[in-house]
C-alpha positions, 0 to 999 in steps of 0.5 A: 889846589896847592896850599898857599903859605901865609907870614904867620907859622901855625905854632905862632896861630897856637901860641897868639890867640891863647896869649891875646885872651890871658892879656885880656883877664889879666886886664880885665883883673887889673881893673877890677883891683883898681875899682876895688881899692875905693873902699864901701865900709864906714872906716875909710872912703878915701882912696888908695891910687896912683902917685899921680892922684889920678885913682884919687889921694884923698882930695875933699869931699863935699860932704866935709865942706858942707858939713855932713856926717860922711861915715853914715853916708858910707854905711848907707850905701853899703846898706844899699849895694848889698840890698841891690847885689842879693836881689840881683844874685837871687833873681839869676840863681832862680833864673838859672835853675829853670834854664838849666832845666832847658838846657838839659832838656834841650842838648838831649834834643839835639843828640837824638837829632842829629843821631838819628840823621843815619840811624845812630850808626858809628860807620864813616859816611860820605862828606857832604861836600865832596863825596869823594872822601870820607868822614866821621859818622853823623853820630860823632856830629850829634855827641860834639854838637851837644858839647859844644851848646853846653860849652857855649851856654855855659859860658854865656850864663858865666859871662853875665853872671860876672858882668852883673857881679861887678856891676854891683860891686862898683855901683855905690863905689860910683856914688862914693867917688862922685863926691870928688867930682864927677871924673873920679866917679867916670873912672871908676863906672867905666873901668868896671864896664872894662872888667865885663867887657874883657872878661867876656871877649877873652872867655868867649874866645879862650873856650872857643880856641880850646873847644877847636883844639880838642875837638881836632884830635877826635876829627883830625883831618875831617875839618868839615864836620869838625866845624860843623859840630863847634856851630852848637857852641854860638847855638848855646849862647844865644840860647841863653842870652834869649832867656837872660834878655827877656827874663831880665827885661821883664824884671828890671822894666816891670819894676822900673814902670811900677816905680815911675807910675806910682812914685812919679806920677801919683805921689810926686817923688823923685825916681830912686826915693827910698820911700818908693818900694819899688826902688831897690827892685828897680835897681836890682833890674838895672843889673840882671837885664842890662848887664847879664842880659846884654853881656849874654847877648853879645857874647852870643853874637860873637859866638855865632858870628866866629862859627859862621865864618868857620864853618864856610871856610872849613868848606873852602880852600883853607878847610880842604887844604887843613891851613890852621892859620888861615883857617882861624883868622876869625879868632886872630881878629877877635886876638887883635881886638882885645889888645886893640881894646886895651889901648883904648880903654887906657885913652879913657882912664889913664892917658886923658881926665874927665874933668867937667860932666860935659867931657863925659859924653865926648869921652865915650864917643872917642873911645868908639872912634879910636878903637875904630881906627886903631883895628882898622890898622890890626885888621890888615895886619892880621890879613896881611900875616894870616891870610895867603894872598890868592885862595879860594871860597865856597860860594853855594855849589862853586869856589870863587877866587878871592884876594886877601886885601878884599877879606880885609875890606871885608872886614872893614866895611863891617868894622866902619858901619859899626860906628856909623849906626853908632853915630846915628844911634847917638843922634836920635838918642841923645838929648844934645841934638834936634830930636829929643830936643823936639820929643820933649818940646812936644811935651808941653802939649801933652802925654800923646803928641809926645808918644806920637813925635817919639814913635816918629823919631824911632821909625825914621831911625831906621833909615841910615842904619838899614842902609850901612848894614845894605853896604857892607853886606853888599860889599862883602858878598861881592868880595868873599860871598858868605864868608865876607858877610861872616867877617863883616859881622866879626868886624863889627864886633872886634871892638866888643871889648870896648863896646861892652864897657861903654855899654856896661857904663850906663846901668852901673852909673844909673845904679850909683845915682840911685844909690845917692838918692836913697843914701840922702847925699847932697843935690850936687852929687846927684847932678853929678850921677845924673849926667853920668846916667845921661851919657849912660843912656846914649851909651846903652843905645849905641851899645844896642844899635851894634848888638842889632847891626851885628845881628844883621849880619850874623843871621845872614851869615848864618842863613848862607851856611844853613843854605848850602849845609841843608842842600838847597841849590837856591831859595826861589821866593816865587815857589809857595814854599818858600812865600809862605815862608816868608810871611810867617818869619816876618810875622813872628817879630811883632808875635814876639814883641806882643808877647814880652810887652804884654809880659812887661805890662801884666808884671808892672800892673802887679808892681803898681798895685803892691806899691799903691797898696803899700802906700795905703797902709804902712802909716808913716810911710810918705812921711819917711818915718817907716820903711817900705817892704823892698823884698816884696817887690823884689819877689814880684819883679822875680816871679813875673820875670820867671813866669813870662820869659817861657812862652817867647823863648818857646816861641824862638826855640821851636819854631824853627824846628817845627818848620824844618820837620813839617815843612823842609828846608825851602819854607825854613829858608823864607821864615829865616829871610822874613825873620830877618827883614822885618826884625832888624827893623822893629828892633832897631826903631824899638830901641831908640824910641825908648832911648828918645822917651829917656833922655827927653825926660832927662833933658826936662829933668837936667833943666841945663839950657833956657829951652829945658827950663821952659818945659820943667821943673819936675812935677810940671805938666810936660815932665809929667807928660814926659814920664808916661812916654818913658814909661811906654818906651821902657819895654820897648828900649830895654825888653822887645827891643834888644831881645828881637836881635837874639830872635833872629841870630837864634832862629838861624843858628838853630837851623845851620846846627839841626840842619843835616836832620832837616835835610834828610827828614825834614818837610813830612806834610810835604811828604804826605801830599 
């Protein structure tokens, strides 16, 4: 087949994607010294800005009309944001340490896999989709494979670690900024969730585009296993958000339920009190979970869903006919998303102000739809200049025709039920509508009908979501087989810029209030911070419900480039081997979730002990004359975390390598496709349960409607009922929940990269028999 030209020359394709990822750190920098400009020392808290006063030119502060001493409060918080970034920066070295560990270990592991595929020998072999001709040796494969899960590893545990780094930067310098009114603070808690956003769509990016590059000039034409060995890039990040999501669950929930239940409940003081010993763990717990965590996970989604979608078009036209630009539309999409992102995220911080804590939510909600629309538009402009109008792609065995403008509904379609499921997931996770109204209502008859009607709300959540992600990878496998579900996956996290910042939001403006309380600052800085950390919540769920659609449909993208490299013409579920499959792999979700939440309950049970026994026994302590054993906490929440992230990364990491080795690629195939189904459901209603259980406890708190005020004050029968059911759903929300969707990307990444070794020893009990 003849190649087809497209609009965009190769040397435009070389010089866009690299200068589209420098825009993005130029950004990313230019934020950070925004945000860096509202100075944390006792000298001065007024803020150097813009002429337009719109950064802030030394407005009144509250503290100045009320009278109180603002240098102390400055230095508090100071105190405070330095006790929050040592214990969070401690917690990731350590962490970091033992994943390197695994990293090591695990790169060798691929190595000796994939050489063995054919005995470690240097000779060219047979491609495998078309015998014909001839490529590089599956030695080259296993040495490129690791390099690329180290390059991809590497730079997920970067990206969080960045995106926690500027977390605690900005979260007392939200504090200060709160008391010029509650637009100063927005700005500067979303512009540092920008900073994160940025920098991990623009690296992600940038390594990948260099690792292509360099890797091409081994391979040259052998674009087939070229891409092949870039798929251990989305293995290696994915590996690492597995352990940054779980170990940084278990720390932020186990200190976070430690705090409430003893705090709370038992001695009736309020959440981020500085009498609480548990206070600065929890905190701490905010950033290493939510922030590096999360920032891991989603730049492995991407990672996985820009190797999917290579590796199926390098077995298609594009790949056969070696058209570099077409061949990496998937990079030009992530390209014109970033720009796409920059224009939004100035909708937030520049063109509009945030004036009232009622603008707060609506201003996160359009920065979803603008950025929407606006890539709906970059879209077509890619696939029009990128793509030639008539190609072909590999669908299983056959090449099926496809037309640009179907690539771009593909695209699309993915794009769209991004925010839809945001939208649902707001719905059901926000307290401006009917049901949290209605889960903090069912407190007034106790702690149980409250855990009821949540578990309902998060189970009916489930519905819309399954249904969006139904559509698209209906639509788009209609249109583009696999290689439409790998761009519809892509779509959905084109806006990932934006969606981290608003995601990144929530735990720094959660942070802030915290920081408030504990610096002694007046009651209405501390409304101010607590509808920030409102709007926040609704925000991380919005933000979890994109991690877990996406994943959808990256493990399917996945799955269908493991299908056709493993050689399996057609995955019958009616064949034994392939059932028994299917059973295990949906099992292995609740396996998972039993593990972190046990890990979250044994951890939070050593929390509440030490802060009871603390209680006991500093004299002075409830009274606020001496000061609680903070590191203590801090170690306990660190230990527990290191401890029990093991045994549920173990259980993801080896399954699909036992099964594949004992089983074979037919019994693989149905614990990916059960992984898959049952996953998506449990994480999804995970999610917003917890995120329900939150914010019905905020809207008691909040007291700011007639209803809400029937059920409080705080301290009242229902709030208290309230707390235990955003207690149970703290591990739910922020460990099981979020964690599930790296299980099944995780699972099938894994298989597509160890799939030729799979193919050619795997299933020996079948063997056997």
């Amino acid at each position: 087949m003849e190649a087809a030209t497209t609009i965009l020359p190769d040397i435009g394709t070389e010089i866009l994607i690299p200068v589209c990822a420098v825009i993005g750190i130029g950004f990313a920098l230019i934020q950070w010294v925004l945000v860096a400009k509202v100075k944390v020392n006792g000298k001065s808290s007024s803020v150097g800005g813009g002429v337009d006063g719109k950064n802030g030119y030394a407005e009144s502060l509250i503290e100045e009309e009320e009278g109180i001493n603002d240098h102390s409060v400055v230095h508090r918080c100071a105190e405070i944001q330095n006790a929050i970034s040592e214990g969070a920066t401690s917690f990731l070295f350590t962490e970091y340490q033992y994943v390197g560990v695994f990293m090591v270990a695990f790169a060798i592991l691929i190595f000796v896999f994939l050489g063995s595929v054919e005995g470690f020998s240097t000779k060219s072999q047979a491609c495998t989709y078309d015998s014909s001709k001839m490529c590089k040796p599956a030695l080259a494969t296993a040495i490129f494979s690791t390099t690329s899960f180290l390059l991809g590893a590497v730079t997920s545990v970067i990206s969080g670690f960045l995106g926690m780094k500027i977390a605690t930067y900005a979260n007392a310098r939200t504090t200060l900024e709160a008391r010029k009114g509650v637009g100063k603070a927005f700005i500067v808690a979303f512009r540092s969730g920008a900073v994160m956003g940025f920098l991990l769509a623009a690296n992600g990016l940038l390594v990948l585009y260099i690792a292509i590059n360099l890797f091409k000039l081994y391979y040259g034409d052998d674009w087939e296993g070229l891409f092949e060995a870039i798929t251990g890039y989305g293995l290696g990040g994915s590996s690492m958000a597995l352990f940054g999501r779980v170990g940084g669950g278990i720390y932020t929930k186990a200190a976070d339920v430690g705090a409430d239940l003893v705090g709370k409940v038992e001695r009736n003081i309020p959440e981020d009190d500085p009498r609480n010993p548990a206070v600065i763990a929890d905190n701490v717990g905010d950033n290493v979970g939510d922030i590096a965590g999360m920032g891991s996970d989603l730049f492995g989604s991407y990672a996985e869903s820009s190797c999917a979608a290579l590796v199926v078009a390098s077995i298609s036209s594009f790949g056969v006919n070696h058209e570099f630009t077409a061949m990496l539309y998937p990079l030009l999409i992530s390209s014109v998303g970033i720009l796409v992102c920059l224009l939004t995220t100035l909708f937030a911080t520049d063109f509009f102000e945030v004036k009232a804590v009622k603008e707060i939510e609506p201003a996160l909600k359009k920065q979803l739809v603008i950025s929407t629309v606006l890539m709906t538009i970059g879209i077509a402009l890619v696939s029009w200049v990128a793509l030639p109008s008539t190609f072909t792609i590999f669908n299983f065995g056959v090449q099926k025709e496809v037309q640009s403008w179907q690539l771009f509904l593909c695209v699309g379609v993915g794009l769209w039920a991004g925010l839809i499921i945001g939208f649902v997931t707001e719905y059901y996770t926000s307290n401006a509508y009917s049901p949290v109204q209605d889960v903090a209502d069912s407190c007034r008859t106790g702690a149980a009908t409250n855990v009821i009607f949540g578990l309902a709300l998060g189970y009916k959540s489930v519905i819309i979501p399954i249904f969006a992600i139904a559509i698209s990878i209906f639509v788009s496998f209609s249109f583009a087989a696999m290689y439409g579900i790998a761009v519809a996956a892509l779509g959905m996290l084109s806006t990932i810029a934006t969606g981290l910042a608003i995601d990144a939001y929530g735990p720094i403006s959660d942070n802030a209030g915290g920081i408030a309380e504990m610096a002694g600052m007046s009651h209405r800085i501390r409304e101010r911070t607590d509808a920030l950390d409102a709007a926040g919540n609704t925000t991380a769920a919005i933000g979890k419900g994109f991690a877990i659609g996406s994943a959808a449909l990256v493990s399917l993208a996945l799955f269908g480039a493991f299908v056709s490299r493993a050689g399996v013409a057609t995955v019958d579920v009616l064949t034994p081997k392939v059932f028994i499959g299917l059973l295990v792999g949906a099992m292995l979700p609740y396996w998972f979730s039993a593990m972190t939440m046990k890990s979250v309950g044994s951890a939070a049970l050593k929390m509440v002990e030490e802060v009871r026994r603390q209680f006991n026994t500093i004299p002075g302590l409830m009274e606020g004359t001496a000061k609680p054993d903070y590191a203590n906490c801090v170690k306990i929440s660190t230990d527990a975390s290191i401890k029990e992230m093991i045994p549920p990364g173990a259980l993801v990491m080896l399954t699909p390598l036992i099964v594949g080795t004992l089983f074979g690629v037919e019994t693989l195939s149905g614990v990916l496709a059960g992984s898959l189904v049952s996953g998506v459901q449990i994480a999804i209603s995970a999610s917003n349960t917890g995120g329900a259980w939150d914010n019905a406890k905020k809207y008691i708190e909040a007291g700011a409607s007639e209803h809400a005020k029937s059920l409080g004050p705080k301290g009242s029968d229902p709030h208290k009922a309230a707390v235990i059911g955003d207690t149970v759903g703290d591990p739910l929300k922020d460990t099981s929940g979020p964690s599930l969707n790296i299980l099944i990307k995780l699972m099938a990444v894994e298989s597509l990269v160890f799939a030729p070794f799979f193919a050619t020893h795997g299933g020996l009990l079948f063997k056997l028999f």
